[in-house]
KOLDO-143878 format. One record per residue (C-alpha): residue number from 1; y, x, z; residue in three letters. Coordinates in steps of 0.1 Angstrom, whole numbers, plus 5000, padded with zeros to 4 digits. Layout:
<sites>
site n: NUM; v: Y; u: X; w: Z; res: ala
...
</sites>
This chain:
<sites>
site n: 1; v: 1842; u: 3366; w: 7498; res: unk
site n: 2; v: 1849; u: 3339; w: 7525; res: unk
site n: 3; v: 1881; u: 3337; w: 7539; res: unk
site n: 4; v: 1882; u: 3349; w: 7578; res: unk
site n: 5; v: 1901; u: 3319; w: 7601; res: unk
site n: 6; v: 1919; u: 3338; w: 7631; res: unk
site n: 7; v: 1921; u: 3309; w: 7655; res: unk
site n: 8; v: 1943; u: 3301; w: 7685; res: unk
site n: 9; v: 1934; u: 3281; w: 7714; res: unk
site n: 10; v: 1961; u: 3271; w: 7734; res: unk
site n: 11; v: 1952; u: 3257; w: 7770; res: unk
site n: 12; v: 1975; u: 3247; w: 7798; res: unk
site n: 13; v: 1954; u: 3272; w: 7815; res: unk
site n: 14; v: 1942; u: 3300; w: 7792; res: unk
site n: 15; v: 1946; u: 3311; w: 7759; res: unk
site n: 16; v: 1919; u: 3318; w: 7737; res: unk
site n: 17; v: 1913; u: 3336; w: 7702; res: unk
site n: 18; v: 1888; u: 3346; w: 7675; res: unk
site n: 19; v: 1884; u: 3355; w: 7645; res: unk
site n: 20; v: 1857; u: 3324; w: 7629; res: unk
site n: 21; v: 1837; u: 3327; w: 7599; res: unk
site n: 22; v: 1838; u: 3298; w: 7569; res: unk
site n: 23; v: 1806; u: 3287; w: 7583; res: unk
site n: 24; v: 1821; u: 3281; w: 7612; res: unk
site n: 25; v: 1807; u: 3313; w: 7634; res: unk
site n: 26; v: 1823; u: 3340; w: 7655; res: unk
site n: 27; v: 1828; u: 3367; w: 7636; res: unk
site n: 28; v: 1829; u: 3392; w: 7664; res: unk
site n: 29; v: 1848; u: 3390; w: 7698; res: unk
site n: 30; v: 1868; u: 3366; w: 7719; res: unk
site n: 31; v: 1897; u: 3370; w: 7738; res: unk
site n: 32; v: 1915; u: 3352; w: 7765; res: unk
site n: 33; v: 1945; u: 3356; w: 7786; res: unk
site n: 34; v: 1963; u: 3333; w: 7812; res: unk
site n: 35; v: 1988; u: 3306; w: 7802; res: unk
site n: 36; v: 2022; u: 3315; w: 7816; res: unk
site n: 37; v: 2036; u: 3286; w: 7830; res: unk
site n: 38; v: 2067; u: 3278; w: 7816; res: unk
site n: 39; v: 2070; u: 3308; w: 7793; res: unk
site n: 40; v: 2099; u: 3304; w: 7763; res: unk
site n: 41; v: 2077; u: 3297; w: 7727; res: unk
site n: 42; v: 2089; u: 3330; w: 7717; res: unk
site n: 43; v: 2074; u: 3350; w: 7743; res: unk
site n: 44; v: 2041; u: 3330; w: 7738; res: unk
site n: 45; v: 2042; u: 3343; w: 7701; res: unk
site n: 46; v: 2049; u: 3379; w: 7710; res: unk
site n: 47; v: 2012; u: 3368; w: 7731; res: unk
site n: 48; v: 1998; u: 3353; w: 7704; res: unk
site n: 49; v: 2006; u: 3386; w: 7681; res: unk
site n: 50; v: 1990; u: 3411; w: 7705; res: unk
site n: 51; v: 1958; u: 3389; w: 7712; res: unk
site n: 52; v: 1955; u: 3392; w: 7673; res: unk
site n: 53; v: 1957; u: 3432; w: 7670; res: unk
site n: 54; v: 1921; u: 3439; w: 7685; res: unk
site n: 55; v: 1906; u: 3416; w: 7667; res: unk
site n: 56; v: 1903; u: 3430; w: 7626; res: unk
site n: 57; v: 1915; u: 3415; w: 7594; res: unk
site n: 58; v: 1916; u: 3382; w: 7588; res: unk
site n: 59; v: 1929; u: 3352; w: 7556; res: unk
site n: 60; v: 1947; u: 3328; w: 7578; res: unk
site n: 61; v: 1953; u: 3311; w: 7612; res: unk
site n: 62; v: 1944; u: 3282; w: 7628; res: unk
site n: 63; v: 1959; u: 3270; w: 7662; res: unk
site n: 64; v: 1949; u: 3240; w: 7684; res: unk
site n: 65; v: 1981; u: 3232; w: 7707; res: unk
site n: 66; v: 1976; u: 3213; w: 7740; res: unk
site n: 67; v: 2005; u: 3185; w: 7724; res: unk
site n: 68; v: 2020; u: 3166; w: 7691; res: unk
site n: 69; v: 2021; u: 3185; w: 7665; res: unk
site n: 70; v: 2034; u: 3181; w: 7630; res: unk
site n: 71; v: 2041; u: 3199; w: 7600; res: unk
site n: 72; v: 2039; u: 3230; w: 7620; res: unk
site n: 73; v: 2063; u: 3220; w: 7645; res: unk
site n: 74; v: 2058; u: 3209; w: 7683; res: unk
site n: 75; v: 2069; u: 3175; w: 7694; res: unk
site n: 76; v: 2055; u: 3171; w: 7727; res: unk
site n: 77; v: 2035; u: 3198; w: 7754; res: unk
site n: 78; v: 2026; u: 3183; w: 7781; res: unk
site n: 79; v: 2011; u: 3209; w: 7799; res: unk
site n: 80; v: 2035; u: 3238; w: 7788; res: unk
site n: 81; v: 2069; u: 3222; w: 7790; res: unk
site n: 82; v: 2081; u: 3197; w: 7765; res: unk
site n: 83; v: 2115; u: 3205; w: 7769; res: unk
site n: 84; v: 2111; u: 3240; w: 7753; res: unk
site n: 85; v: 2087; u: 3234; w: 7731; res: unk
site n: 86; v: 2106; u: 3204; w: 7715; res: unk
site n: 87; v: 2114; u: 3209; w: 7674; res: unk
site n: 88; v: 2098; u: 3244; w: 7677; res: unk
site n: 89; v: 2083; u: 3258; w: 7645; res: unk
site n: 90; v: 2056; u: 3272; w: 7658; res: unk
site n: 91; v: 2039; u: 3272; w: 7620; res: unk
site n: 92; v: 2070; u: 3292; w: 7609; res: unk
site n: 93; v: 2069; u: 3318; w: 7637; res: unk
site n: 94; v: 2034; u: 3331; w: 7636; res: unk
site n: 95; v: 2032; u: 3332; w: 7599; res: unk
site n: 96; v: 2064; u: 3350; w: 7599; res: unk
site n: 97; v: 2046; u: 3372; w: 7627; res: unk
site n: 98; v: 2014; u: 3378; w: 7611; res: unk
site n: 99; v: 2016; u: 3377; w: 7577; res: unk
site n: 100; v: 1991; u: 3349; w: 7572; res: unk
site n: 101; v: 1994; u: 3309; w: 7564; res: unk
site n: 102; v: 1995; u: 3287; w: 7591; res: unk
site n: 103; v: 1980; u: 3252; w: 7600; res: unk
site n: 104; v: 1981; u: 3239; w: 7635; res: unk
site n: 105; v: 1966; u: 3210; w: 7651; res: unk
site n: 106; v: 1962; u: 3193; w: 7689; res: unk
site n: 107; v: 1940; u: 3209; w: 7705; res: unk
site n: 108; v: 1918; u: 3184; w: 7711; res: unk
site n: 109; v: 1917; u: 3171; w: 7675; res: unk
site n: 110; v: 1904; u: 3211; w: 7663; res: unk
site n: 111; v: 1876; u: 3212; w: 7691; res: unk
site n: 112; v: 1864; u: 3182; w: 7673; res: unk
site n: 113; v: 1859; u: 3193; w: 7643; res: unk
site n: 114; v: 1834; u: 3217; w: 7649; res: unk
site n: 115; v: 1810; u: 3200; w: 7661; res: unk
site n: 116; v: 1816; u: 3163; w: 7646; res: unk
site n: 117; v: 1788; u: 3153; w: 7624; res: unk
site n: 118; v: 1809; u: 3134; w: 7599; res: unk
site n: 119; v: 1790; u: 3100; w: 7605; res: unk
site n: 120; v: 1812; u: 3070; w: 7613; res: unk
site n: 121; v: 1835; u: 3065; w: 7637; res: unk
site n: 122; v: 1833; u: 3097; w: 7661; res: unk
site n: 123; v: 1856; u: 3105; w: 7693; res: unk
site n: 124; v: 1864; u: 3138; w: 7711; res: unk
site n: 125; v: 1875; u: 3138; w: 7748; res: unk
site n: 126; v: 1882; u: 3176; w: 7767; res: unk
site n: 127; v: 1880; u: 3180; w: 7799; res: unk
site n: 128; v: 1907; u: 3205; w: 7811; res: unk
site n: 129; v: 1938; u: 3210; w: 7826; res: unk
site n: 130; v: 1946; u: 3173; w: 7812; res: unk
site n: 131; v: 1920; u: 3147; w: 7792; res: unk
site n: 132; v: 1924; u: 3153; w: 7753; res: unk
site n: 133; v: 1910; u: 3131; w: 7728; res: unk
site n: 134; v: 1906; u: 3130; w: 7684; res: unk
site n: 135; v: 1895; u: 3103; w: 7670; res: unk
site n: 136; v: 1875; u: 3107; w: 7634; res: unk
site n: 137; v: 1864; u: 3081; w: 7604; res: unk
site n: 138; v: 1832; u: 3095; w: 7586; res: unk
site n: 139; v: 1846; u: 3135; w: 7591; res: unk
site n: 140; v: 1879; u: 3130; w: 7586; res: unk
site n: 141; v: 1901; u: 3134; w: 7614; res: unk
site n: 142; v: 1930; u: 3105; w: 7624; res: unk
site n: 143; v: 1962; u: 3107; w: 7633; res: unk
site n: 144; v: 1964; u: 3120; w: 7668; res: unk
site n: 145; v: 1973; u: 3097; w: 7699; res: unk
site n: 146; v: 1983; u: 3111; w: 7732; res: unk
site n: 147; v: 1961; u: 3086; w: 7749; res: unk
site n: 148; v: 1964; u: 3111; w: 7778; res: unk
site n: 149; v: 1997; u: 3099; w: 7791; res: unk
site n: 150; v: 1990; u: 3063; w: 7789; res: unk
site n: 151; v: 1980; u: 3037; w: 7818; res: unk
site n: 152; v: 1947; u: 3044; w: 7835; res: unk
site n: 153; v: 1943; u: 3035; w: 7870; res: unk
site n: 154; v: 1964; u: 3028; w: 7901; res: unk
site n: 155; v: 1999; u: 3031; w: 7878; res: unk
site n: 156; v: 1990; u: 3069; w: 7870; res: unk
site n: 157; v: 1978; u: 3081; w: 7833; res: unk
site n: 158; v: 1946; u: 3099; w: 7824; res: unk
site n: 159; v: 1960; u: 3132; w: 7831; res: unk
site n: 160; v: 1969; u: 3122; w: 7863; res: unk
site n: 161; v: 1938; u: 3112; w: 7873; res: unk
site n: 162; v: 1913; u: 3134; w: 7854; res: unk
site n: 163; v: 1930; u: 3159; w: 7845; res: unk
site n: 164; v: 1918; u: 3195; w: 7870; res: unk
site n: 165; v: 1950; u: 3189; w: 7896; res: unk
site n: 166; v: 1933; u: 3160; w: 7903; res: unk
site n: 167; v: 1898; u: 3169; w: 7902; res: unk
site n: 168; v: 1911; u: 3197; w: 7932; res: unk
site n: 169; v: 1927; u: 3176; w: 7951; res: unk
site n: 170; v: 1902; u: 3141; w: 7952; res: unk
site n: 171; v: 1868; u: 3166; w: 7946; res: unk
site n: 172; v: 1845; u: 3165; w: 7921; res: unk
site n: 173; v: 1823; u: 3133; w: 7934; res: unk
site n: 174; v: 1854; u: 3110; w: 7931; res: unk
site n: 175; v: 1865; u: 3124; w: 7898; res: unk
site n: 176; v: 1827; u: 3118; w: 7879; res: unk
site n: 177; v: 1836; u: 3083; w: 7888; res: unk
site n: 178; v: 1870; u: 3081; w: 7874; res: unk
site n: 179; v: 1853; u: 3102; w: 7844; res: unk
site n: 180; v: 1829; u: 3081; w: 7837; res: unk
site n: 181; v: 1855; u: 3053; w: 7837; res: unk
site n: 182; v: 1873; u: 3069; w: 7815; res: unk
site n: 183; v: 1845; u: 3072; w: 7794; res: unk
site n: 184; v: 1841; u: 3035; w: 7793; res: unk
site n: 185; v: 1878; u: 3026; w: 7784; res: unk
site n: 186; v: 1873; u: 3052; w: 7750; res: unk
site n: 187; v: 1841; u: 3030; w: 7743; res: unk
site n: 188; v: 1861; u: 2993; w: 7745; res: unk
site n: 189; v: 1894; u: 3012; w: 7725; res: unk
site n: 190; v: 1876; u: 3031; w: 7697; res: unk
site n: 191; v: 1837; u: 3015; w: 7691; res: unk
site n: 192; v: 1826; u: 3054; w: 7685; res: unk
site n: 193; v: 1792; u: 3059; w: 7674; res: unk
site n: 194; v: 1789; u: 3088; w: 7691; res: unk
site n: 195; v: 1819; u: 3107; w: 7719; res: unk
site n: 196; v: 1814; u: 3142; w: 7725; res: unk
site n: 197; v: 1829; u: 3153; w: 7758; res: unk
site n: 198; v: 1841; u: 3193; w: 7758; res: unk
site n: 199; v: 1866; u: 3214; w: 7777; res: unk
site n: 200; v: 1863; u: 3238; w: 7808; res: unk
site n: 201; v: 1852; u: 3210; w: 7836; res: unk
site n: 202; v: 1828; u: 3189; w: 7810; res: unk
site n: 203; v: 1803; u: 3210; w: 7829; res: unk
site n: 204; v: 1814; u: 3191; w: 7860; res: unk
site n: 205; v: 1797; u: 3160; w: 7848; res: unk
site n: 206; v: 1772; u: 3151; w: 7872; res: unk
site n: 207; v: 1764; u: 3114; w: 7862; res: unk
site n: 208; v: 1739; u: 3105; w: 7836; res: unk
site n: 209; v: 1752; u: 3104; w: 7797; res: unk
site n: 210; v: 1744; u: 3075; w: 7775; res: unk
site n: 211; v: 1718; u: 3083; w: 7743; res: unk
site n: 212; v: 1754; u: 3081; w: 7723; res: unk
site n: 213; v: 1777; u: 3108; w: 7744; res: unk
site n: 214; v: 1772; u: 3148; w: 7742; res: unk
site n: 215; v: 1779; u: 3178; w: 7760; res: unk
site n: 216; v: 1799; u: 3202; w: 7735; res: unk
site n: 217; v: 1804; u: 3240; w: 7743; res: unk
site n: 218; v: 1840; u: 3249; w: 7752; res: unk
site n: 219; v: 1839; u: 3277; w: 7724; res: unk
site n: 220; v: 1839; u: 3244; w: 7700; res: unk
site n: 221; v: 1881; u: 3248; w: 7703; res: unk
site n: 222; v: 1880; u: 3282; w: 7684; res: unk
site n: 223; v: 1850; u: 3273; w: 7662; res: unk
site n: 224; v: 1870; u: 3240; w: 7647; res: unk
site n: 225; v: 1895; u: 3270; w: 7627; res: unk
site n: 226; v: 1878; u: 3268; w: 7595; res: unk
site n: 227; v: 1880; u: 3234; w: 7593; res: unk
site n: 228; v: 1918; u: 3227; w: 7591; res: unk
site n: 229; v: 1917; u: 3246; w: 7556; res: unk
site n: 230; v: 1892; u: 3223; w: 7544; res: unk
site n: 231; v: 1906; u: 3192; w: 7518; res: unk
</sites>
């Protein structure tokens, strides 16, 4: 029988999980609660635990995290509070939680790989409460770069200036424009054959796509779980 993924994704704004099928469908329900700001990584595991309960049985757990993360453990997040998530092992503490193997990636990076066609050189940007990107080499995914916090425009980084703070506060006329510049700096940095754009505000996007840019659905962060048990 094919082994059920029970996925985790972790927003600066909600959280999100299913349990996701081998073939890379829902295999009943979501569920979603509200990021607590500045909650200790402990008490967003205890979360984590209950969101799993409804849900049924499952083989293992995938979680896209809204930072760096390797080998299980957090090195940077951004949007949740680096200094507490620092050196945790988040790996460690679910599967010591729920019983089931563990294999986390950035957030970004997992949304990606549901809906990647595994042709060339293919980019991933989200659109949420920062700008998340993975980068991919005929299906296989690279090593992640925060190109969220570097230089954009006007001495502030792509979070700054795309991210939804920002998208509030200029309105969503000025930030298609800084999107859509955006867009063009991934093209000149990566040479991607095609960029898919998801996230909660890709659905903001009110200027016209090129032939070699896509629309993904935001359910793509849960629907990438199968694929991080893949060799």
């Amino acid at each position: 029988m094919a082994a059920l993924t029970l996925t985790f994704d972790i927003g600066g704004t909600h959280i999100k999980a299913a349990i996701v099928e081998e073939s890379g469908q829902l295999h009943g329900e979501r569920v979603m609660i509200d990021t607590v700001p500045g909650a200790a990584p402990r008490d967003d595991v205890a979360a984590l635990v209950e969101m799993a309960r409804p849900l049924g049985t499952f083989d293992r757990i995938s979680v896209g995290f809204p930072g760096v993360v390797r080998a299980g453990r957090v090195l940077t997040a951004p949007n949740l509070g680096t200094e507490k998530w620092q050196g945790f092992d988040l790996a460690g503490a679910l599967a010591s939680a729920l019983g089931k193997p563990v294999r986390i990636a950035n957030d970004a990076d997992l949304q990606g790989l549901a809906v990647i066609e595994g042709k060339g050189v293919e980019m991933v940007i989200t659109l949420g409460t920062g700008f998340g990107t993975g980068l991919y080499q005929d299906g296989r995914l690279g090593p992640h770069l925060e190109l969220a916090h570097h230089p954009f425009r006007q001495g502030e980084t792509y979070d700054e200036q795309v991210g939804d703070a920002a998208r509030k506060k200029v309105g969503t006329a000025r930030w298609n424009k800084r999107v859509e510049k955006a867009i063009a700096n991934m093209r000149r940095l990566a040479n991607f054959d095609h960029l898919y754009v998801g996230g909660g505000n890709a659905k903001r996007i009110e200027f016209k796509l090129a032939p070699d840019v896509s629309l993904v659905d935001n359910v793509a962060g849960l629907l990438g779980g199968p694929a991080l048990w893949r060799d």
